[in-house]
C-alpha positions, 0 to 999 in steps of 0.5 A: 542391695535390698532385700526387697529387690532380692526378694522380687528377683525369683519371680521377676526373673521366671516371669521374664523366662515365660514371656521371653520363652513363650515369644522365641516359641511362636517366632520360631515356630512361625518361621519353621511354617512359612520355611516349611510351607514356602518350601525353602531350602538352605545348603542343599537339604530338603525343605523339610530338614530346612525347617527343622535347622531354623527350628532348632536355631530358634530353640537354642536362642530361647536359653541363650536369650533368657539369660541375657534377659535376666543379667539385663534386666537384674542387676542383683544377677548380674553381680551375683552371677558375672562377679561371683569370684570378686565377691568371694575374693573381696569377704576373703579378703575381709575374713582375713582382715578381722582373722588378723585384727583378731590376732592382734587382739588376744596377743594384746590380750595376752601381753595385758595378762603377763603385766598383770600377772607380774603386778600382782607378784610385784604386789605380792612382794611388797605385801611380804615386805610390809609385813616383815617391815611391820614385824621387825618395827614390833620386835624392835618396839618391844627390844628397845624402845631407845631404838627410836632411828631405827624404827624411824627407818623402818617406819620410812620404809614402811611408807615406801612399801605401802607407796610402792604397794599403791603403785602396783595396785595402780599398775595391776588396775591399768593392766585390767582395765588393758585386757577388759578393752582388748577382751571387748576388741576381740569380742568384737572382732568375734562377732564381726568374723561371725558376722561376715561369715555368716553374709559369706554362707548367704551369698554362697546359698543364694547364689546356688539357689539363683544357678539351680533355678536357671538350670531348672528352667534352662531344662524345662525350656529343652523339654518343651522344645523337645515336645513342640520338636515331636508335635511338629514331627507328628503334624508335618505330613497334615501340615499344608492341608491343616493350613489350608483348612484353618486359612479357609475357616478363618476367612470364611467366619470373617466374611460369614456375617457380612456374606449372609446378609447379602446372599439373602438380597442376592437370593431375593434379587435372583428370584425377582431377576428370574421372574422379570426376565420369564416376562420379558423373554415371554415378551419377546418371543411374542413379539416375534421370531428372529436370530437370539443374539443375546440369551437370557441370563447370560452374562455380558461383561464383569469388572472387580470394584476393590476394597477402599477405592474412593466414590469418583473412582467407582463411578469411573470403574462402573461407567466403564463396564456400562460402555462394554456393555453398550459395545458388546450389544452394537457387536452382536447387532442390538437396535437402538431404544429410543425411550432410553436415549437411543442406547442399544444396552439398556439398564435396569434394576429390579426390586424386592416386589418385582417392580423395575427400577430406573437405570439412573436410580439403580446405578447411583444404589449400587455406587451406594452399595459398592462405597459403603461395603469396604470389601471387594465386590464382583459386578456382572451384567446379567441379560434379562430375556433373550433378545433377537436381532434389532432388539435392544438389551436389557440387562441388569447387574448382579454384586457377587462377594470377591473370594478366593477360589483356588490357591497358586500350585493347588493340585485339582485332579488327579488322574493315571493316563496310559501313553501307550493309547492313541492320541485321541483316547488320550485327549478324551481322557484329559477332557474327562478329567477336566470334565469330571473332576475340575469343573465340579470342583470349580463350581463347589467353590463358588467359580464364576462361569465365564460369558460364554457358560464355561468354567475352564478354557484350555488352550492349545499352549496347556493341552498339546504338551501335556498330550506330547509328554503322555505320548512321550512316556509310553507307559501309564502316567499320573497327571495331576491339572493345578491352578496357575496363580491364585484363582479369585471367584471372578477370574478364568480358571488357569491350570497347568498339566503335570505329568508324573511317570509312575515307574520312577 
């Protein structure tokens, strides 16, 4: 192992804690809001507490993933951190080796200084004995000098001390040059010993060092996740409204730039429809009085062209709406125009500058329009002047940006009705509550009316129910009237009454 990679580790390792940290965050407090908005719910415990279980299944994976993470991607972690008491164990192992070769070294040592000790005494002797061997040569010199055999004696004897003197001198060199080596081998096994120490006290720290800092970020991971659990807690009354107001707000800066330019040519071509049809209804009642089948600006029929559809699907979709057109206005008794090939709905299109525009130019310019905007697009005919029976219709079509109005299970009005009144007060309260509260709302969001001028249509399925659990309940009520499906700007207004009695 390197020192480089022991040296990157730490910052690899908390790099790998926040990515790895901030993602489980974001998933687990994206799933804790589609739980809690869905309003799902697991072993029978409210929505709410089903949020907060996954909340904290998530938060408890954050540790337990981060852990994984740092051994998988480490492998100075892993050894260090799975295979702690192999390590120690193995420079155990090794201590007690170079203790044993220590050992064996200063007992070699110690053997080494008894020989050399027992050379010197050896060498000390035959010093004594040279000397006494020379001392009695020289007293036998000087008592005798016929005394020649034994001073030839003594002089061999002499020879023999000086060679056994050499001897030991020899031994005693042998026996230094023994303990100098094992001094160098306990030298060595010294360092060595210290050496491994030394390792084992590095690998000791650097492990707690590796432990204390996963514990640290182990705890600053529990403390944030105890800060988002108290803002989710604080935020969990506001939280569907926020959802709705941030899913309006970003679709709405999604569609403002392309809206606006098309609300300016929607305005303009608004204007110049109004003054073209003031004309012709100008005309019209000119040219005589009679039954109004069709009046001015009302709508005749709408189709959704969707985002992406190909060029001869949109000529298909648009033909299509043009023949309902044709059948609505032979339905109502339209005459034929037999400048426009006999049709009883003819088509126009109006110009900046107020001048008409061909119906053949004006179709293939909103086919233009419709595969170049990529977005889904509400087409309805639109009358331009009050037309009487045997007149033909003139008409034109209006290009409205599809959006969402309402969403499924949205609450509209609200409302405390009595059930103790008679029927009719009550029918005329739900009425005043779709009147009042439902309608102005509809026509704030941008809801289309529908060909015949309304908003909100409720039929007999919707009231008679709602007016039955009124009467039922005998006792004040809140009725709340909410959308039924997600409610487009084009589509009819579909609502449900839901009674709540106040007194449970």
């Amino acid at each position: 192992m390197g020192s480089g990679s022991i040296a990157s580790w730490p910052w690899l390792g908390f790099l790998l804690i926040v990515v790895v940290s901030g993602l489980i965050a974001y998933v687990g407090d994206y799933i804790g809001r589609r739980i809690g908005r869905k309003r799902l719910t697991i072993f029978g415990l409210r929505p709410k507490s089903t949020a907060i279980v996954f909340t904290i299944i998530t938060g408890g994976l954050i540790a337990i993933l981060t852990m994984a993470a740092v051994l998988a991607v480490s492998e100075d972690a892993r050894e260090r951190i799975l295979g702690y008491t192999e390590i120690v164990t193995r420079l155990e192992q090794q201590a007690a080796v170079q203790h044993e070769r220590r050992q064996r070294a200063e007992d070699l040592a110690a053997a080494a200084q008894a020989q050399k000790q027992q050379a010197e005494r050896a060498l000390v002797t035959a010093e004594q004995a040279a000397r006494r061997a020379e001392t009695a040569q020289s007293e036998a010199e000087q008592r005798s000098a016929g005394a020649v055999e034994l001073a030839r004696r003594t002089q061999a004897q002499v020879v023999a001390a000086r060679r056994e003197l050499s001897a030991a001198r020899q031994r005693r060199d042998a026996a230094l040059a023994r303990v100098k080596s094992a001094e160098a081998a306990v030298d060595k096994a010294r360092r060595a010993e210290r050496e491994l120490d030394a390792r084992l006290r590095a690998a000791r720290a650097e492990l707690t060092e590796r432990l204390e800092e996963i514990e640290k970020a182990n705890k600053e991971i529990q403390n944030a996740f105890e800060l988002l659990k108290k803002g989710r807690q604080a935020a969990e009354d506001t939280e569907a409204q926020v959802a709705e107001l941030q899913a309006a707000l970003d679709k709405g800066r999604r569609e403002r730039d392309q809206l606006l330019q098309e609300l300016d040519r929607s305005r303009a071509e608004a204007r110049r429809l109004r003054e073209v049809a003031d004309q012709l209804r100008a005309e019209a009642m000119r040219s005589g009085s009679g039954e109004v089948i069709v009046e001015y600006g009302s709508e005749l029929a709408r189709t959704r062209f969707r985002e992406s559809l190909a060029r001869d699907r949109i000529e298909e979709q648009l033909d299509t709406l043009l023949r309902a057109v044709e059948r609505k206005a032979v339905e109502r008794g339209a005459g034929a125009d037999e400048r426009y090939g006999g049709d009883h709905a003819v088509l126009f299109g109006v110009a900046r500058d107020g001048t008409l525009i061909a119906g053949a130019t004006f179709k293939l310019d909103v086919v233009e329009f419709l595969a170049a905007s990529g977005r889904s697009v509400w087409v309805r005919a639109i009358a331009l002047r009050n037309t009487v029976a045997g007149q033909p219709v003139y008409y034109s079509l209006q290009r409205d940006a599809d959006r969402l109005v309402f969403r499924d299970g949205e609450v509209l009005a609200v409302a405390t009705v009595d059930g103790r009144e008679g029927e009719g007060e009550v029918g005329r309260r739900l009425d005043a509550l779709i009147r009042d509260q439902v309608n102005p709302l509809a026509e704030k969001r941008g809801l289309l009316p529908n060909p015949d001028e309304k908003l909100t249509v409720i039929g007999p399925e919707t009231w008679f129910p709602a007016l039955r659990r009124i009467k039922d309940a005998n006792r004040p009520v809140t009725v709340r009237v909410v959308a039924v499906g997600d409610i487009r700007n084009g589509d009819s207004l579909a609502i449900a009454f839901e009674v709540a009695d106040e007194s449970g």
